[in-house]
C-alpha positions in Angstrom: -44.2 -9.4 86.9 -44.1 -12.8 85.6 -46.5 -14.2 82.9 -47.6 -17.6 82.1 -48.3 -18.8 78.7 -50.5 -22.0 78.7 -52.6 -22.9 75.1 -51.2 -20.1 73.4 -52.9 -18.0 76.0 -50.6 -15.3 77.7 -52.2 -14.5 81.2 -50.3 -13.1 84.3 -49.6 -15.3 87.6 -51.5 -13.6 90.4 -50.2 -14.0 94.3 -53.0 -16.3 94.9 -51.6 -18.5 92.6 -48.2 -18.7 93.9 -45.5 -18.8 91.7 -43.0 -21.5 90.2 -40.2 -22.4 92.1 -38.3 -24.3 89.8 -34.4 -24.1 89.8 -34.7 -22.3 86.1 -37.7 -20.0 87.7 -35.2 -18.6 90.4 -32.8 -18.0 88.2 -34.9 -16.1 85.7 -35.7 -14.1 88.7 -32.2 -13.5 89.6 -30.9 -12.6 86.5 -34.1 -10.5 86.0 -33.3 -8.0 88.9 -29.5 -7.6 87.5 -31.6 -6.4 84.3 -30.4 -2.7 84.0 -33.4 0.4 83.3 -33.7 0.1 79.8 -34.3 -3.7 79.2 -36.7 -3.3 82.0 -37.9 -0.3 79.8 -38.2 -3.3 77.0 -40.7 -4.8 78.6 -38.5 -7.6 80.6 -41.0 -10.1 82.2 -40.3 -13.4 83.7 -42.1 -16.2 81.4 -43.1 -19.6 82.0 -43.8 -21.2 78.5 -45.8 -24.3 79.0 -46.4 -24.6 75.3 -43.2 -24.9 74.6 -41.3 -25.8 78.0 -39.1 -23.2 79.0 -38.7 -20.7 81.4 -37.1 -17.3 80.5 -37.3 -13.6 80.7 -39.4 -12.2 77.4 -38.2 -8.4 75.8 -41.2 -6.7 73.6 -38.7 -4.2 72.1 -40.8 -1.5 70.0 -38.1 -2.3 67.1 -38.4 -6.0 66.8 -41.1 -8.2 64.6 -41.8 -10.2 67.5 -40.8 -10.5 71.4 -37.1 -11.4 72.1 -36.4 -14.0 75.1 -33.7 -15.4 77.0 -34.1 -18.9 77.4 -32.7 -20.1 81.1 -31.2 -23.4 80.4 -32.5 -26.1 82.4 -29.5 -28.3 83.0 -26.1 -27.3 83.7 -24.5 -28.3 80.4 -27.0 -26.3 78.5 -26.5 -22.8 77.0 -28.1 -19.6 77.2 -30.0 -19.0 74.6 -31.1 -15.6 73.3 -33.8 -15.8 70.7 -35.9 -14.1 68.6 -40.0 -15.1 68.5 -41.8 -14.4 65.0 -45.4 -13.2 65.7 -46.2 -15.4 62.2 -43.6 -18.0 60.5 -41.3 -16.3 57.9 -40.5 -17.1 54.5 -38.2 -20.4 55.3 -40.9 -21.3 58.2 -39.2 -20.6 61.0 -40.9 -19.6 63.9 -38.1 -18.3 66.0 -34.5 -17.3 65.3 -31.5 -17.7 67.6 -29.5 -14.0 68.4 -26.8 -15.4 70.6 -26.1 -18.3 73.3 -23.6 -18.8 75.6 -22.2 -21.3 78.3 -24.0 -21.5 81.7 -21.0 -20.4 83.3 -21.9 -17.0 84.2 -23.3 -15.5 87.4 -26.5 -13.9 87.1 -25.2 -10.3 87.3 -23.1 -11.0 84.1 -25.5 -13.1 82.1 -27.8 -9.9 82.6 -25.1 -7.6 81.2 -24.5 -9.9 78.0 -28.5 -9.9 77.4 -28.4 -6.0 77.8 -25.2 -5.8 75.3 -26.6 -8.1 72.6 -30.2 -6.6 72.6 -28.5 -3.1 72.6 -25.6 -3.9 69.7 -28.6 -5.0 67.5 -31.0 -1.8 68.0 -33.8 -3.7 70.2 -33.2 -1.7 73.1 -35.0 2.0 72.7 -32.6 5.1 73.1 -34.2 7.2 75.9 
């Protein structure tokens, strides 16, 4: 499933709509089916932030003060980025908080194995 977020408005694309087909929105999608069962049991959806500008693939882990996403970079020099979404800004302001990034060297399989290690080595992902 993917999800749009337009004026602070979350809403889900529909078939009729047809879907993004951006070079960053395929590879959210690729990456996305290499996710293994329990980041899909996270919540993993495909997200195209308009607000903000990105495309990634958004975690609602049950542990977690706000959703979690992995930010597809949109040029080849860029990084992964991992990154943490406060529902409201904390005490320092901040409205997000970066967990990890890495190069953009990575095939899809493997960039879906270091999102599953990180959210799993800081308790985001649920046991069962």
């Amino acid at each position: 499933m993917e999800i749009c977020i337009s004026d602070g408005v979350v809403s889900p694309y529909r078939a009729s709509e047809g879907l993004p087909m951006t070079h960053s929105a395929i590879r959210a999608r690729t990456i996305a089916s290499h996710l293994s069962p329990d980041c899909r049991r996270a919540g993993a959806k495909v997200v195209h932030n308009l607000d903000t500008g990105y495309t990634g693939i958004r975690f609602e882990p049950k542990w977690s003060p706000g959703p979690v996403v992995l930010e597809i970079p949109t040029d080849s020099h860029e990084p992964y980025r991992l990154i943490q979404e406060f529902i409201e800004p904390d005490e320092r302001g901040r409205t997000e908080r970066e967990i990890l990034h890495f190069p953009n060297v990575y095939k899809p399989s493997g960039v879906a194995l270091m999102t599953r290690d990180a959210l799993k080595s800081r308790g985001l992902l649920s046991a069962k």
